[in-house]
VEXNU-148692 format. One line per field, with one value per residue (C-alpha): residue number from 1; residue in one letter; y, x, z. Coordinates in Angstrom, 2 decimals, decimal comma. Example, Ala and Ser with C-alpha at 12.3 -4.5 7.8 and 13.67 -1.06 7.14 Angstrom:
VEXNU-148692
i: [1 | 2]
aa: [a | s]
Y: [-4,50 | -1,06]
X: [12,30 | 13,67]
Z: [7,80 | 7,14]
end
This chain:
VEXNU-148692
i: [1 | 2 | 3 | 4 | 5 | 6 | 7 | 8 | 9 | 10 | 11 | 12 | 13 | 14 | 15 | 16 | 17 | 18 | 19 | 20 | 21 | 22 | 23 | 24 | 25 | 26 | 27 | 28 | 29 | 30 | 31 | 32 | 33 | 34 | 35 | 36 | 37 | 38 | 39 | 40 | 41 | 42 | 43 | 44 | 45 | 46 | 47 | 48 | 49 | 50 | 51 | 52 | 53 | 54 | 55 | 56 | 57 | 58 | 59 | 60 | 61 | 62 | 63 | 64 | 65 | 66 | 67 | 68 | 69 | 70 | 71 | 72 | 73 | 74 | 75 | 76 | 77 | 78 | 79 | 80 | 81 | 82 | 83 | 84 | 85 | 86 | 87 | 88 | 89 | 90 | 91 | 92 | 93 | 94 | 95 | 96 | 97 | 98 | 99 | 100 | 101 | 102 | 103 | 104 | 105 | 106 | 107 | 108 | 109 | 110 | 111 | 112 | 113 | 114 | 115 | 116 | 117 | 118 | 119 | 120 | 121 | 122 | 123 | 124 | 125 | 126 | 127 | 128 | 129 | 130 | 131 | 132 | 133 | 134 | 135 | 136 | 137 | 138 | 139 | 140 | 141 | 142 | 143 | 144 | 145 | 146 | 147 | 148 | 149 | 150 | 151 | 152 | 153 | 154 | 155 | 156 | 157 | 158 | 159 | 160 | 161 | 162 | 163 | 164 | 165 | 166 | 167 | 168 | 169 | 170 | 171 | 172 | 173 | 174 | 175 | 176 | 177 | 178 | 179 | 180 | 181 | 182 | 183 | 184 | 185 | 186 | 187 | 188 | 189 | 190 | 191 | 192 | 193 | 194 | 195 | 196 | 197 | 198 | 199 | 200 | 201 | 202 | 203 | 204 | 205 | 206 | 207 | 208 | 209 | 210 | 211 | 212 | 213]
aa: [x | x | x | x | x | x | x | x | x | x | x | x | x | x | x | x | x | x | x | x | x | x | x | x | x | x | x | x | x | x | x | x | x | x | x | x | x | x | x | x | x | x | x | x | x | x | x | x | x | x | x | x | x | x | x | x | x | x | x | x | x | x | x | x | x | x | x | x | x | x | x | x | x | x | x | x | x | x | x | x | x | x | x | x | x | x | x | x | x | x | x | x | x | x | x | x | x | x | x | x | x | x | x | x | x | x | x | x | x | x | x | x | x | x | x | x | x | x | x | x | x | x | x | x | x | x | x | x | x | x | x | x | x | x | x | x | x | x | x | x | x | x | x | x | x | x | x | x | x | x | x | x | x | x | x | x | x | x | x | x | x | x | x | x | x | x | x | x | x | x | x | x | x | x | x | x | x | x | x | x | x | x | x | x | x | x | x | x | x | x | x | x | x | x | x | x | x | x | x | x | x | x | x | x | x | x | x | x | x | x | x | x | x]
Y: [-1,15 | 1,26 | 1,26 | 1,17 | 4,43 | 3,66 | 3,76 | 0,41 | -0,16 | -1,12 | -0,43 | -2,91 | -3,26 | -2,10 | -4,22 | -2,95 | -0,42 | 0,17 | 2,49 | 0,07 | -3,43 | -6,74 | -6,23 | -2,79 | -3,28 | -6,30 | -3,75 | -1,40 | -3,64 | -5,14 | -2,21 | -0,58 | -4,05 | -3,50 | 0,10 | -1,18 | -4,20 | -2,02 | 0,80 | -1,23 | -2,26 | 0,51 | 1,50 | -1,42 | 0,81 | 3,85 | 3,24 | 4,42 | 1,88 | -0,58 | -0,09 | -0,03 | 4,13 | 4,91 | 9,02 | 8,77 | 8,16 | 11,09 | 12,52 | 14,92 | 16,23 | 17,75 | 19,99 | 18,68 | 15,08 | 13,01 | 12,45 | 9,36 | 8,24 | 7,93 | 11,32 | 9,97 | 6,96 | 9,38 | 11,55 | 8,78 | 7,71 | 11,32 | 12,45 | 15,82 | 14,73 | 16,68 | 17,74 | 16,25 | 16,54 | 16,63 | 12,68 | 10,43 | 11,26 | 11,42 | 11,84 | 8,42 | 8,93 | 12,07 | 10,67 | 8,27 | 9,85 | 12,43 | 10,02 | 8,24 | 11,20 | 12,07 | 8,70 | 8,79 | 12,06 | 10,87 | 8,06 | 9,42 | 7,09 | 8,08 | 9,39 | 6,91 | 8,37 | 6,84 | 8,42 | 7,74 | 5,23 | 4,03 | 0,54 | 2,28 | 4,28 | 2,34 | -0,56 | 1,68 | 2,43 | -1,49 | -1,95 | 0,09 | -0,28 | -1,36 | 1,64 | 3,85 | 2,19 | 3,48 | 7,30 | 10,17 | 10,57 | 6,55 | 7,85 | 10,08 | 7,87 | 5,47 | 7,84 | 8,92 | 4,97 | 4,11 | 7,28 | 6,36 | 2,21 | 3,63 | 6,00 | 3,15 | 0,52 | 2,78 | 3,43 | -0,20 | -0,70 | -2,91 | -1,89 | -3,42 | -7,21 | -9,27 | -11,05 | -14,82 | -15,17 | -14,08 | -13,90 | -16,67 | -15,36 | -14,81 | -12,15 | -10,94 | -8,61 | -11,79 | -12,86 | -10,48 | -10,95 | -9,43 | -9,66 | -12,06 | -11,71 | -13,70 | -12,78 | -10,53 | -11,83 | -15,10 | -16,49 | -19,35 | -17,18 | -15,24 | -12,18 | -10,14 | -6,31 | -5,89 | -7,52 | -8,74 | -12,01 | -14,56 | -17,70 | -19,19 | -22,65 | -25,12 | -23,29 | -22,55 | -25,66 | -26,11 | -22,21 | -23,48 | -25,68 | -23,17 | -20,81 | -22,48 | -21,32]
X: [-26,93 | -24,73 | -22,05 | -18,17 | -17,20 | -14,12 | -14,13 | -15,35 | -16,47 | -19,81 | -21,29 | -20,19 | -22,11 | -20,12 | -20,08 | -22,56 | -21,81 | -18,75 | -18,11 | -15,57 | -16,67 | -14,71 | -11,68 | -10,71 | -10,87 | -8,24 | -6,73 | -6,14 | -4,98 | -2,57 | -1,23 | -0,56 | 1,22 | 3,12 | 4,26 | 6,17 | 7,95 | 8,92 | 10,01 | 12,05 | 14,03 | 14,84 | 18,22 | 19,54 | 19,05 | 20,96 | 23,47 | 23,29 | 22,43 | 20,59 | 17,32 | 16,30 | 15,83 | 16,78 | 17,08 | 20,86 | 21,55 | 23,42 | 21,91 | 25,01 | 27,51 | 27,98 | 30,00 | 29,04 | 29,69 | 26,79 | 25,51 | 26,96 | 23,88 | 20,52 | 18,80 | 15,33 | 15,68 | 17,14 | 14,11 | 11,75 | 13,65 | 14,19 | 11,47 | 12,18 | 10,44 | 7,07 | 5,78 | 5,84 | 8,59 | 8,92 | 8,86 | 7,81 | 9,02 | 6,22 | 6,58 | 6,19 | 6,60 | 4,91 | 1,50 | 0,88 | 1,53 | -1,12 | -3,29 | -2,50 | -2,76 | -6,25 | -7,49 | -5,63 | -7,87 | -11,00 | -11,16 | -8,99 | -6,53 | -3,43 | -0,15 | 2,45 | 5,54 | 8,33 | 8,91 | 6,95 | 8,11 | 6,32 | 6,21 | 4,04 | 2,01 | 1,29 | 0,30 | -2,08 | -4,18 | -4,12 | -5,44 | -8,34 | -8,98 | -12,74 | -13,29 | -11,44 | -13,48 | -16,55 | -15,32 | -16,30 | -12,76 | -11,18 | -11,39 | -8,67 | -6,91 | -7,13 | -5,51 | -2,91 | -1,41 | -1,77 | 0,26 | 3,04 | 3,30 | 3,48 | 6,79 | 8,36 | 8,34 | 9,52 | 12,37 | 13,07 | 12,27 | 9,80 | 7,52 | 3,65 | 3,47 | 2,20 | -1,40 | -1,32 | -5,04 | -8,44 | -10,65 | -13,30 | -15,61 | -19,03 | -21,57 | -24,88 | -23,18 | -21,53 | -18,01 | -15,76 | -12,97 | -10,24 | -6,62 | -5,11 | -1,61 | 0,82 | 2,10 | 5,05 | 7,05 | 7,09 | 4,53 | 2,02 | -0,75 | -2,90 | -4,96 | -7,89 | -6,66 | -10,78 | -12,42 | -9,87 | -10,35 | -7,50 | -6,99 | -3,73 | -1,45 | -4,59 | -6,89 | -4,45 | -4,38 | -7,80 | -8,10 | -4,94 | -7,86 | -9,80 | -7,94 | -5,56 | -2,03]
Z: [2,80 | 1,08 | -1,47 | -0,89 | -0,42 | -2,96 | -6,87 | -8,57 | -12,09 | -10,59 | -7,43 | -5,03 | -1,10 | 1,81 | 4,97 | 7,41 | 9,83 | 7,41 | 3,88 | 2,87 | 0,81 | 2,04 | -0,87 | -0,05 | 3,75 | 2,91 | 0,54 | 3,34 | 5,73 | 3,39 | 2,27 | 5,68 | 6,35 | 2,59 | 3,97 | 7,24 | 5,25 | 2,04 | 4,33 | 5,95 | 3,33 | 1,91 | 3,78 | 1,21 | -1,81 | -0,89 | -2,70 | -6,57 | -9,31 | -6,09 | -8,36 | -11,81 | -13,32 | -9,41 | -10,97 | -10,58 | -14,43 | -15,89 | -19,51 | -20,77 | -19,29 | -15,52 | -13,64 | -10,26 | -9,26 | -8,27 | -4,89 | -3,39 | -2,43 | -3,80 | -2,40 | -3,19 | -0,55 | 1,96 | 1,69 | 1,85 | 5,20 | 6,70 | 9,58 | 8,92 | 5,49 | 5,49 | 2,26 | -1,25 | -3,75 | -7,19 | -8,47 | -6,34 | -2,68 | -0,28 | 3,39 | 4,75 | 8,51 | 8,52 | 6,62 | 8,95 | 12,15 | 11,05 | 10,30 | 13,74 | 15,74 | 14,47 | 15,66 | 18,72 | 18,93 | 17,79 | 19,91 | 23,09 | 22,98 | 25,07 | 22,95 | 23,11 | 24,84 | 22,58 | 19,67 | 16,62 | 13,87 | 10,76 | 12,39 | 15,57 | 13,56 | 10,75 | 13,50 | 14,76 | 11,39 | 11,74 | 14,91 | 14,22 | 11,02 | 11,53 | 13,29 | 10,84 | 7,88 | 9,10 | 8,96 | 6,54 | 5,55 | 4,71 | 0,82 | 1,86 | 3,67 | 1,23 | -1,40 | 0,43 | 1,99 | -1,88 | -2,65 | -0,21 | -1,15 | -4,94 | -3,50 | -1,54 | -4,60 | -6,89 | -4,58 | -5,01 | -8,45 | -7,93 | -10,28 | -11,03 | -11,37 | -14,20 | -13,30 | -13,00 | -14,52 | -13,44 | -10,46 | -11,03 | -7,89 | -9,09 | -7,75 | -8,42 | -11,27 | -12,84 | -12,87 | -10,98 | -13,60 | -11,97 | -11,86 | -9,89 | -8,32 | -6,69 | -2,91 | -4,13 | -1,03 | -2,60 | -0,33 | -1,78 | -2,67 | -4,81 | -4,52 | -6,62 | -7,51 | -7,66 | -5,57 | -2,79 | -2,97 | -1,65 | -1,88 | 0,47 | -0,54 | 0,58 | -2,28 | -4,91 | -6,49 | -6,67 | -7,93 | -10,64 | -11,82 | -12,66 | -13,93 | -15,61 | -14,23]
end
């Protein structure tokens, strides 16, 4: 059995057949899920001042008058959006469908006739995610969906959350120790930032128990 092909403090087993360990194949599939609902809200913060340090505040004084819209959201939203930018503007749309279109490649899948969305594509990396975790190149993957959630929140100001406690799962290694997180949709439950553990509204007060929140 070999290790997860991602970065851990300590070695942790991948699932077999797989290079990904349980917690970062739920990390994946979470986060492709995160993309499509973040992305969709973002045509509510065009408007300047709609997030916290949205780059619109003014430091001295300015001939021009500022844009009447945030220009960071409209990048973020644009399809003709296809390389990085200074800050933190990453081409959403344009990430995933290359990521999509190489596994509509590798595995022969037909190419969809309608035109490309971040919903379609991003529900693609979804749908085979199993297969997808058991390829060479997931690390970059990986890297590059975490590089795109990080552009959308900051978009929207919502910046990192404070942990709720501690994981209390034990391994081999010990006590995993990790942060734990509430559902930042509001949604009664908690999740490990290292190990991917979750625990839904029948465990959590049983988990409040343990870890005292």
């Amino acid at each position: 059995m070999s290790n997860c092909i991602l970065t851990h403090r300590e070695p942790k087993a991948a699932v077999d057949g797989s290079l990904l360990c349980p917690g970062h194949h739920r990390w994946m599939h979470s986060t492709l899920v995160d993309i499509v609902d973040t992305y969709a809200l973002l045509p509510d913060f065009y408007e300047p001042g709609t997030a916290v340090d949205d780059g619109q505040q003014v430091r001295g004084k300015r001939i021009d008058p500022p844009a009447p819209v945030r220009l960071d959201v409209v990048a973020l939203l644009d399809r003709r959006t296809v390389a990085r930018y200074p800050g933190d503007i990453v081409p959403v749309l344009a990430v995933l469908e290359s990521w999509a279109r190489m596994v509509r490649e590798e595995r022969s899948l037909e190419r969809p006739k309608a035109r490309a969305t971040v919903s379609t594509e991003a529900g693609l990396l979804v749908a085979h995610l199993a297969w997808i975790a058991e390829q060479p190149w997931v690390d970059e993957l990986a890297k590059e969906i975490r590089d795109v959630k990080s552009a959308l929140h900051s978009a929207i100001g919502d910046h990192a959350p404070r942990p709720v406690g501690t994981c209390p799962v034990v391994t081999d290694a010990g006590e995993c120790g990790g942060r734990l997180y509430q559902d930042r949709y509001g949604g009664m439950s908690v999740s490990c930032a290292k190990c991917g553990e979750q625990w839904g509204e029948t465990e959590l007060r049983r988990l409040g128990l343990v870890i005292g929140i």
